[in-house]
N, C-alpha and C positions, 0 to 999 in steps of 0.2 A: 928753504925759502928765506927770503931775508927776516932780518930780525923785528923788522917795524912791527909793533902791532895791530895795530889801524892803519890803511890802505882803501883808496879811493876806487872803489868796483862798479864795474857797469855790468846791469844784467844783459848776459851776453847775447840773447834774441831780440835786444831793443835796444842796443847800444848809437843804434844812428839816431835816436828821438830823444831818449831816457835823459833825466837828469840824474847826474854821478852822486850815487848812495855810498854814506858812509856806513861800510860794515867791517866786523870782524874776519882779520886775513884768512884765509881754510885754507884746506890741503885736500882738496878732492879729487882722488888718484883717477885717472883715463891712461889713455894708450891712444896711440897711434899704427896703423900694420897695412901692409897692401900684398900682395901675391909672396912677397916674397915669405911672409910666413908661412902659406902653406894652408892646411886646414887647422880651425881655430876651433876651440872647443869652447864655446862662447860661455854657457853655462858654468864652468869653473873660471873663468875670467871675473864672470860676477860672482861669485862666489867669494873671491879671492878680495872682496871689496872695489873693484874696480866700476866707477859709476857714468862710463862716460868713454867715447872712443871716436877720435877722425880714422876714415877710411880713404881711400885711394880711390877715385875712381877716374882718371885724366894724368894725361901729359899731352902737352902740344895742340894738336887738332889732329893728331891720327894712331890716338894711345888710348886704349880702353883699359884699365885696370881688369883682368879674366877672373879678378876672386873678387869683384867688388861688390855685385849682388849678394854671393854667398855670407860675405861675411858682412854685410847692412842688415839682412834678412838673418845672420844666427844675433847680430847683435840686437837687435828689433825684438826678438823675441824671448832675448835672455833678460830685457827689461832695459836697456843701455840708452840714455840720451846720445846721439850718432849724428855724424855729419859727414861729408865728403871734402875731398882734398883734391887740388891741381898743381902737378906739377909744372913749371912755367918756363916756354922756350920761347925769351922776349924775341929772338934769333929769326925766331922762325914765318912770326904773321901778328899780327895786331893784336891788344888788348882785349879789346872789344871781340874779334874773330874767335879768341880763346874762350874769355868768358860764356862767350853762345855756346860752344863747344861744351862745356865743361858746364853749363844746366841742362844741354841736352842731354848726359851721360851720369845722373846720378849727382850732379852737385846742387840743385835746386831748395828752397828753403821753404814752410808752412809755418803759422804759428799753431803748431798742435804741441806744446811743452816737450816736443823727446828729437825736436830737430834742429840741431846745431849750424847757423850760417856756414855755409861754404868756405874752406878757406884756402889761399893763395900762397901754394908753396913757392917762392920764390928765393934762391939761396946759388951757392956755387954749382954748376953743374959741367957737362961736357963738354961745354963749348968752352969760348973765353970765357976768361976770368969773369967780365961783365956784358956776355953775349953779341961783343962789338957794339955796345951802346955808348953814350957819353951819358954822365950822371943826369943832366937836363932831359933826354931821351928816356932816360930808366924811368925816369919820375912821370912822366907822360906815358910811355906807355903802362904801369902799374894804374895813371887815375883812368885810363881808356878803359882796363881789366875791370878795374874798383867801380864805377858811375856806370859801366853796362850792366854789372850784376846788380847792384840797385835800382837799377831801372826795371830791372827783371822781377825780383824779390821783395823791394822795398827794406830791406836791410842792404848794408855793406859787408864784402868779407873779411872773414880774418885774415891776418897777416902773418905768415910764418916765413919766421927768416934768422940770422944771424945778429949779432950789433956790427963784425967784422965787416958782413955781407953789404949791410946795410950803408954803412960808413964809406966801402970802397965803393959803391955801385951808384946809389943815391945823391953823394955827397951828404949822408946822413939828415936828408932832406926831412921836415918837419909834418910835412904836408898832410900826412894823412891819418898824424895822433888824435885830432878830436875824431874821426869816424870811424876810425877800421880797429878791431880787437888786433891784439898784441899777442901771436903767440913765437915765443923768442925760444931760441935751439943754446942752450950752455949749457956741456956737461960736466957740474961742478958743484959742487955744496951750498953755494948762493947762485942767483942767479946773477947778479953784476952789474953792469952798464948797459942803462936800455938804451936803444937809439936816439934821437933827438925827437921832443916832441910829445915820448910817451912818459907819464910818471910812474907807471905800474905796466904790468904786464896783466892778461888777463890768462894766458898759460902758459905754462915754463915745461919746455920738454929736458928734464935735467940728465938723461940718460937714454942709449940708444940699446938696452935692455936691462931684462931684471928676473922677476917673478916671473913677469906676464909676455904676453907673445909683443912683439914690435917695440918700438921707442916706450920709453916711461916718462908722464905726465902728469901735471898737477893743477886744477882750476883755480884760478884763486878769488875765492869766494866761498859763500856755502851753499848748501845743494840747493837752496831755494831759490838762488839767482841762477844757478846754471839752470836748471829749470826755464826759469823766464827767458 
């Protein structure tokens, strides 16, 4: 984590309303995992201290994550604040098209304290570099994704991405620091250069394994904000 010790956190379930709390920075470890784990043994997950998990359940508009339920449903019951994940093919069909897509299929939000907003993998993938988009396009289609799910929800989603990603694709576009959570991919000792716009991150996935099944993450905050 960086070394600040005070750090501007938003409770992550009312990050589009809340006013920015000043709290002590935490390190409260999650994960991230989708099929490609396999069968997860949720129970020793939490065990292992882990308090908190995105799950996979979308790509595109004709991708179902097949472990998605299993592993919402072991992580639901191992005690795990949880949330759902979409992988994003700007490529393929509208923001908007997507994000319907992706709360029909397990990325949906309540305020019952153990359900984490949706968030919005968006990063390099198969196609181009930047899906044939120009940075003005990216940014437009990401606030059609962002402003449908809020429509839906009444929260906005996370953002998972790169600063690399971010910077080539966006033009490191500002736009969506004050509403959307920050969850940034560096795997590295500090976390580094956020994008433009954000001062903090709200989680750092600083590693793509460890202990625990999938990526290794860290809230930053303490559990009473992840909570909220």
């Amino acid at each position: 984590m960086l070394s600040k010790a005070i750090a501007v956190v938003l409770a992550v379930a009312s990050i589009a309303s809340a006013t920015p709390t000043l709290v002590k920075r935490g390190s409260i470890p999650g994960i991230d995992v989708s099929h490609y784990q396999g069968t997860i043994n949720w129970s020793t997950v939490k065990a292992n201290g882990v308090q908190w998990a995105y799950i996979k359940a979308t790509e595109g508009t004709g991708y179902e994550d097949p472990e998605f339920s299993a592993n919402y449903d072991g992580a639901t019951t191992a005690g795990l604040i949880r949330g759902g994940y979409h992988f994003a093919h700007p490529d393929e069909s509208s923001g908007a098209t997507q994000a319907t897509y992706f709360l029909a299929h397990g990325g949906g939000w309540s305020a019952d304290g153990i359900t984490l907003p949706g968030a919005l993998d968006i990063e390099y993938g198969t196609s181009t570099e930047c899906y044939g988009l120009s940075a003005s396009a990216m940014v437009s289609w990401i606030a059609d994704f962002s402003n449908t799910y809020h429509s839906k929800t009444g929260v906005y989603p996370v953002i998972y991405t790169t600063t690399d990603w971010w910077t080539t694709c966006t033009g490191n576009s500002a736009a969506f620091a004050s509403t959307n959570p920050l969850w940034l991919a560096r795997y590295a000792s500090a976390v580094g250069t956020l994008p433009a716009g954000w001062s903090y991150e709200t989680f750092w996935q600083y590693a793509d394994s460890g202990s625990n099944p999938g990526d290794q993450d860290i809230f930053n905050g303490d559990a009473a904000g992840l909570k909220r």
